[in-house]
VOTOR-172272 format. One record per residue: z, y, x of N, C-alpha, C in turn. Coordinates in steps of 0.1 Angstrom, whole numbers, plus 5000, padded with zeros to 4 digits. Each point is the difference from the previous one (the first is absolute). Example, Ala and Ser with C-alpha at 12.3 -4.5 7.8 and 13.67 -1.06 7.14 Angstrom:
<sites>
507849435132500050124991500050125009;499350114996500050115009500850114992;
</sites>
This chain:
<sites>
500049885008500050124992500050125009;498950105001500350145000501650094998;500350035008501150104997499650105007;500950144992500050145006500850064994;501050125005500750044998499750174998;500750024986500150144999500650134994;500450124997501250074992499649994985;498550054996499749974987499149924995;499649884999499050004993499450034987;498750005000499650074986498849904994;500249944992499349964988498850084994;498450005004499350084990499350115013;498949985004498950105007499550054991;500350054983499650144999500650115005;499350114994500650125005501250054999;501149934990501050025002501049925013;499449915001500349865009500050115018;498550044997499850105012500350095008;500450064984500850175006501249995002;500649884992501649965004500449965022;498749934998499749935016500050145010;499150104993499750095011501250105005;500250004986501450105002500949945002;500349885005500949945007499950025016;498549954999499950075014499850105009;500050104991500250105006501650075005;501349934995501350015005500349875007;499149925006500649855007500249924993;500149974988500349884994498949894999;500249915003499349895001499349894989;498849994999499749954986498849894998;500349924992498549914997499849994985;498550005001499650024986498949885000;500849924989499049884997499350044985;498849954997498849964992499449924997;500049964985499449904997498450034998;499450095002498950024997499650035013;498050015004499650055013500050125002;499850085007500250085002499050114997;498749975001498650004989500350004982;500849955001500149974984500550144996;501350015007501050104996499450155003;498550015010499750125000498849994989;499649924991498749964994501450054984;500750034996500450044992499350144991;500250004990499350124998501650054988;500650135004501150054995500050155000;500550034989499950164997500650065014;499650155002500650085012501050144994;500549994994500550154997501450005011;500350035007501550045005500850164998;501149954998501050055001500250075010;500650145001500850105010500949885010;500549934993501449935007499049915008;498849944994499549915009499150035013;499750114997499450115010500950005010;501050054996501249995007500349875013;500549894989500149915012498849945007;498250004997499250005011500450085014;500150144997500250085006501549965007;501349934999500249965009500149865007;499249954994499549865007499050045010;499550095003498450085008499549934996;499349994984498949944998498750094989;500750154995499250074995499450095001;498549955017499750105002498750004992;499749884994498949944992500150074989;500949974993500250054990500150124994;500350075010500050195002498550014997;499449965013498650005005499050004990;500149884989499049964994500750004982;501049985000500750024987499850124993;500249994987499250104988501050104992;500750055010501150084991500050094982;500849924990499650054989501550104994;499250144992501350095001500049964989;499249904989501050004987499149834991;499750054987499649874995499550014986;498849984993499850044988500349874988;500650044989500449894989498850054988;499749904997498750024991500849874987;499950134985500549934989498650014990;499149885000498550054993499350095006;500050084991499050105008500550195005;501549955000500750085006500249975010;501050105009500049955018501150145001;500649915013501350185007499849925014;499950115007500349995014501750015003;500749945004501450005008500150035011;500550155005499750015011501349995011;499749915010501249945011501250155007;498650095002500550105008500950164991;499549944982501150064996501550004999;500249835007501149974997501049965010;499349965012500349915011499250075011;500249965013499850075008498949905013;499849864992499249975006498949874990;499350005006498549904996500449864998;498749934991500149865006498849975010;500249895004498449995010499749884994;498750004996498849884997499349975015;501049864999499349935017500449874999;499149924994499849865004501049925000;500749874997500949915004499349935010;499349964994499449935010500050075017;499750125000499950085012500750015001;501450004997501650025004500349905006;499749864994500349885008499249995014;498750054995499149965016500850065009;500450175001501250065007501249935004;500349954992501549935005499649915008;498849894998499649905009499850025013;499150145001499750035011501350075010;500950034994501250055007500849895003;499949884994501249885001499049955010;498449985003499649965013500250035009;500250164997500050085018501349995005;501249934990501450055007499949834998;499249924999500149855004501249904988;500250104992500649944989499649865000;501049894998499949854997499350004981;499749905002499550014982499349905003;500249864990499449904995499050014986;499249905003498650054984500449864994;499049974990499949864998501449895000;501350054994501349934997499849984988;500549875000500249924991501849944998;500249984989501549884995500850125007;500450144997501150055006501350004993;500549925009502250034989500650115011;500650034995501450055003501249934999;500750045013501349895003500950085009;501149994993501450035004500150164999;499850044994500250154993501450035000;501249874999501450035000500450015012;499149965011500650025015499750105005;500750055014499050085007498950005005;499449914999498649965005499149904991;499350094989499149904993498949985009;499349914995498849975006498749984985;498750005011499049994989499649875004;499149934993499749905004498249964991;499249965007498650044995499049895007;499050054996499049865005498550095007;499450005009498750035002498949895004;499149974991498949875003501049904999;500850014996500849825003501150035007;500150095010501050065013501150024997;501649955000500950124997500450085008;500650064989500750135005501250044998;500750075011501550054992500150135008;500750124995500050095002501750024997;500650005012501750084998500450155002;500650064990499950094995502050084997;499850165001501050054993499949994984;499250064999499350064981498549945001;500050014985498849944997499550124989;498350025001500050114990499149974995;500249914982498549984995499450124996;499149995004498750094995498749954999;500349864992498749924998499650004986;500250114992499450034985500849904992;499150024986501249914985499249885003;499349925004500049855000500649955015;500850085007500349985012501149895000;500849985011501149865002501250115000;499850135006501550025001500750064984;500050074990500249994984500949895000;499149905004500549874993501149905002;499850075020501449955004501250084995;500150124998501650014995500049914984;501249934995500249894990499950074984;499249944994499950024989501350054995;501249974996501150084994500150125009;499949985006500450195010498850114994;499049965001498550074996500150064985;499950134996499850044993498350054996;499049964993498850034995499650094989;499150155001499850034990498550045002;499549944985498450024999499750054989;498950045000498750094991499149945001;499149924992498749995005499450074987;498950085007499250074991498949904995;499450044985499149904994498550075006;499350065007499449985007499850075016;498950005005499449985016499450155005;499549975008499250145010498849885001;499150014992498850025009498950075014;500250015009499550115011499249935010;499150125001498849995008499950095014;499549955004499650085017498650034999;499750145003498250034999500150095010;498549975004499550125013499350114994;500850084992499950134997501050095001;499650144994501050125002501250004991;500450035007501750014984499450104991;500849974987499750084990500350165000;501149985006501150175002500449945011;501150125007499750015013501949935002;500350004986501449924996499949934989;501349924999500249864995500050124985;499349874994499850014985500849904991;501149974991500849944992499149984990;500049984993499350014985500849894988;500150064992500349884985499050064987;499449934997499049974987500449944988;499449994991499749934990499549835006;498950055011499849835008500649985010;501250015003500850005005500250075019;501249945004500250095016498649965009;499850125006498649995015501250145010;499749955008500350035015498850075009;499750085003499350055009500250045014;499849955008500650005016498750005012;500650025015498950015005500749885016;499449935004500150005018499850105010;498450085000499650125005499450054994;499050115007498850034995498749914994;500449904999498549974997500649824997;501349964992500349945001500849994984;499849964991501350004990500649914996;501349994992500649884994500250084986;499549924990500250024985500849864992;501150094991500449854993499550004987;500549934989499749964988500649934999;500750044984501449884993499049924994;500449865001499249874991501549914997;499149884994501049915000500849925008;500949894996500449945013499449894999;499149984989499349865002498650035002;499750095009499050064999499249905017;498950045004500149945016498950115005;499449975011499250115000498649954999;499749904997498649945000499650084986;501149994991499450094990500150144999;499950065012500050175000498850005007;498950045001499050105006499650055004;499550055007500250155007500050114989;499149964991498950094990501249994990;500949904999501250034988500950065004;500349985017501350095003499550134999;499150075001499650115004500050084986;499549924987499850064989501850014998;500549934998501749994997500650145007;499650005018500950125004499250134992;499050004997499350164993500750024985;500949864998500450024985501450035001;500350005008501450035005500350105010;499050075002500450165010499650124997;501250075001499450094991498350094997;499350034994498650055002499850065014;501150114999499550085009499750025015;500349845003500249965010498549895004;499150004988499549895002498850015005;499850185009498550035001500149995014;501049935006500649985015499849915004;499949874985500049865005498949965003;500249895014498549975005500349804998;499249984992500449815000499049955007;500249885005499549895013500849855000;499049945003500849845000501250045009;501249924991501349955011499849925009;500750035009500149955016501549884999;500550064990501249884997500450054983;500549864996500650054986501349835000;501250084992500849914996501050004994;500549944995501350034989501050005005;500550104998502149975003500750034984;500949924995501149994992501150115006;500550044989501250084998501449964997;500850025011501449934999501050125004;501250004996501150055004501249905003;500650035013500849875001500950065017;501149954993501050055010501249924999;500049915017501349905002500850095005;501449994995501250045007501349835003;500349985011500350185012497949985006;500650085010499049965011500149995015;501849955000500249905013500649914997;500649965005500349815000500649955015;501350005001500649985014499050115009;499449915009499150065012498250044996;499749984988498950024994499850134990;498950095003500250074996498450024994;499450064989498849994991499650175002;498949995000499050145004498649944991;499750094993499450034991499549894992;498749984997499649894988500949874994;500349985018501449874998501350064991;499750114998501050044990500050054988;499050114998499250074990499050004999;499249984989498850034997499850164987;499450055004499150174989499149935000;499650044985498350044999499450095007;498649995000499450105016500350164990;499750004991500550164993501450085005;499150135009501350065006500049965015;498949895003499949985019501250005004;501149904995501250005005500349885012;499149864994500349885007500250025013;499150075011500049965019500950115000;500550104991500750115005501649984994;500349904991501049955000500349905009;499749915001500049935015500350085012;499450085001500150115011501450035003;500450074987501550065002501549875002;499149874993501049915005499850015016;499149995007500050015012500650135009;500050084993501050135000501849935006;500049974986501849945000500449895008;498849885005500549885003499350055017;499950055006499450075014501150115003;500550094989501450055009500949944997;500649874993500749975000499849905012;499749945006499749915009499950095015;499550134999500550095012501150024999;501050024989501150025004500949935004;499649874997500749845004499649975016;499250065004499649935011500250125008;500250134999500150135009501750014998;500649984989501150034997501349924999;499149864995501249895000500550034981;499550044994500550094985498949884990;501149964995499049904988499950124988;500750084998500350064988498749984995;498450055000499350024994499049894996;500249905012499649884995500549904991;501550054997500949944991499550124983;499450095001499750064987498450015002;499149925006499250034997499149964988;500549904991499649974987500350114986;501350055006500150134992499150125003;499950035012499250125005498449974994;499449915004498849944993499650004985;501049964994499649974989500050134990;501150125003500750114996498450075000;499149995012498550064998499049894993;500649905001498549864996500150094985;500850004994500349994987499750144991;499850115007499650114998498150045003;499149875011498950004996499849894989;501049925000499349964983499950044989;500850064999500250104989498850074999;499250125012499250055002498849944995;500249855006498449924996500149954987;500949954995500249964985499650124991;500450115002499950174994498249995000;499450015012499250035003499249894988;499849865006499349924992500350054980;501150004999500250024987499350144991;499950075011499450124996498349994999;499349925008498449955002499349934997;500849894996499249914993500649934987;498849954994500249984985500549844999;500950024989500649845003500049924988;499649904996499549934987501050044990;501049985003501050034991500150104998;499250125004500750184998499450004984;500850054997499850064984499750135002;499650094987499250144997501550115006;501149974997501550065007499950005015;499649835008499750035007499250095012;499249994994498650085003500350135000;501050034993499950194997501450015007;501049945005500350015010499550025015;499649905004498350025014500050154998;499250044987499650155000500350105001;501649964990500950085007500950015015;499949955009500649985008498850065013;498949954997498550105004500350155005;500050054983500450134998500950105009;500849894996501250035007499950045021;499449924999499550075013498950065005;499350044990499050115000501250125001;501050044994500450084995501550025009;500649934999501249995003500150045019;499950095005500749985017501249915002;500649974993501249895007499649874999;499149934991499149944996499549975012;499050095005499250005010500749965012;500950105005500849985008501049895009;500049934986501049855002498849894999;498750024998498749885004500050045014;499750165002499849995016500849935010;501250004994501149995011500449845005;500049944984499349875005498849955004;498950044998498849995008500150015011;500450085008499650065012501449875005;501149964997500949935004501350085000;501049914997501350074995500649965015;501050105008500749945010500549915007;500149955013500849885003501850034997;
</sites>
């Protein structure tokens, strides 16, 4: 068997997996990051880019946002389209800084390319991973590559391997508390090599229900559309998605739109879901492995993020200080924010799309609540504030 020894291991080479690794490394702490997936796979993802001030933040002190500065799409606000009305919300009336539209995918290439240059350890291709001895001071991982084992001895362990991952599941069903939402339908979305519609994100709710308007770059878009959940995409089109988003954005927006075959199309389902705690002895949970938002509100990689926030100084302070204090509250500090973007994204989704069950009360609520921030500056004010990201 393979052995190696080290202060944290981490579960999960996404980008939360990553930035936890980087910013470890950049105060000495020592780290391995195993994956079940190749490493091709995990950059072949295709994931919304909106970040957060706070996540800006910690690229910038991982040294890894100079990409992101460089090529990223700073937006001062966001337009909500109800039919064939529309308000712009604007960031800089309220807040004092942007979001940036920049890639997940290009956040991860970033991290990868920084975890090469400082020679970061990182396995691809793991298979059968447990966790063992969490009650000791020294758990270990234990895993398989081609057949090969492996064990990895460790202080902490930090899952960040998403909601079908192994670590969730190791802390024991009576300790685990679960709560879920699942919405009765999906996102339909497509990738096309054309111009964005507007030069910012477009919300919309219809009569034919939520479309999303978004961009990658200049010459690059991502558009969604609410469908079913028993829907697939063999039965979407090009020529049907394209009729569906002109039925769902507002008019005046529509002499912008340029359609072309998708370059990718696919479905994601709508969930809300949140395990408490989210540590467990020596285990501690960072993003998906713990929460799931709906993409309404671009909260998912930017919630994650801020776990990486709390479980990165608390682990500086343990290893610079000798002080467990923060690693001993880090399921409170986490969750005290998890729990305030769900709200945000439940708010958000409830406000945008149409739901089989909404009745004619329903509906003229939506409208009113619309209105309400056409009109209202405090209204306005408390979307921006969660949009742009609420404090660590």
């Amino acid at each position: 068997m393979n052995s190696e020894q080290t202060q944290v291991a981490i579960i999960g080479g996404g980008p939360s997996g990553l930035l936890l690794g980087q910013l470890l490394h950049t105060v000495g702490i020592d780290n391995i990051v195993v994956e079940r997936q190749t490493k091709a796979h995990v950059l072949g993802r295709i994931r919304a880019g909106v970040l957060e001030r706070g996540l800006i933040s910690l690229l910038e002190q991982a040294a890894v946002a100079e990409r992101a500065h460089a090529e990223g799409d700073p937006h001062d606000g966001v337009v909500l389209g109800f039919n064939n009305q529309h308000t712009r919300i604007s960031f800089s009336d309220h807040i004092d800084k942007p979001v940036v539209v920049y890639g997940q995918t290009e956040v991860t290439r970033d991290l990868y390319e920084a975890r090469d240059k400082c020679q970061g350890r990182t396995h691809f291709s793991v298979e059968d991973v447990i966790i063992k001895g969490l009650d000791s001071d020294r758990p270990e991982l234990t895993f398989s590559i081609n057949g090969a084992e492996h064990l990895i001895a460790c202080d902490y362990v930090a899952g960040c391997d998403g909601f079908h991952g192994v670590s969730r599941h190791t802390i024991p069903a009576d300790i685990r508390q679960e709560y879920e939402k699942v919405y009765p339908f999906g996102w339909l979305g497509i990738l096309s090599e054309t111009p964005p519609i507007h030069d910012e994100l477009i919300y919309a709710n219809s009569d034919n229900g939520f479309a999303l308007c978004s961009m990658r770059n200049s010459n690059l878009s991502r558009y969604y559309v609410q469908c079913s959940t028993d829907d697939n995409t063999e039965q979407w089109s090009d020529d049907r998605f394209w009729h569906q988003l002109q039925q769902s954005v507002p008019q005046d927006f529509l002499c912008n739109l340029q359609t072309g075959p998708s370059i990718e199309k696919s479905i994601a389902p709508l969930r809300s879901f949140v395990c408490e705690p989210m540590q467990w002895q020596r285990l501690f949970l960072c993003g998906d492995a713990a929460h799931i938002v709906p993409p309404t509100g671009a909260k998912g990689l930017n919630t994650a993020a801020s776990d990486v926030h709390y479980l990165f100084n608390a682990l500086k302070d343990f290893y610079q200080s000798n002080n467990t204090t923060s690693l001993d509250h880090y399921s409170q500090h986490a969750l005290a924010r998890v729990w305030k973007a769900e709200r945000f994204s439940w708010w958000m989704t409830q406000l945008l799309h149409q739901f089989p069950e909404h009745t004619t009360f329903d509906k003229r609520m939506q409208h009113a609540e619309f209105e309400l921030l056409q009109t209202q500056v405090e209204a306005q004010a408390n979307l921006a504030v969660n949009y742009v990201g609420l404090p660590y």
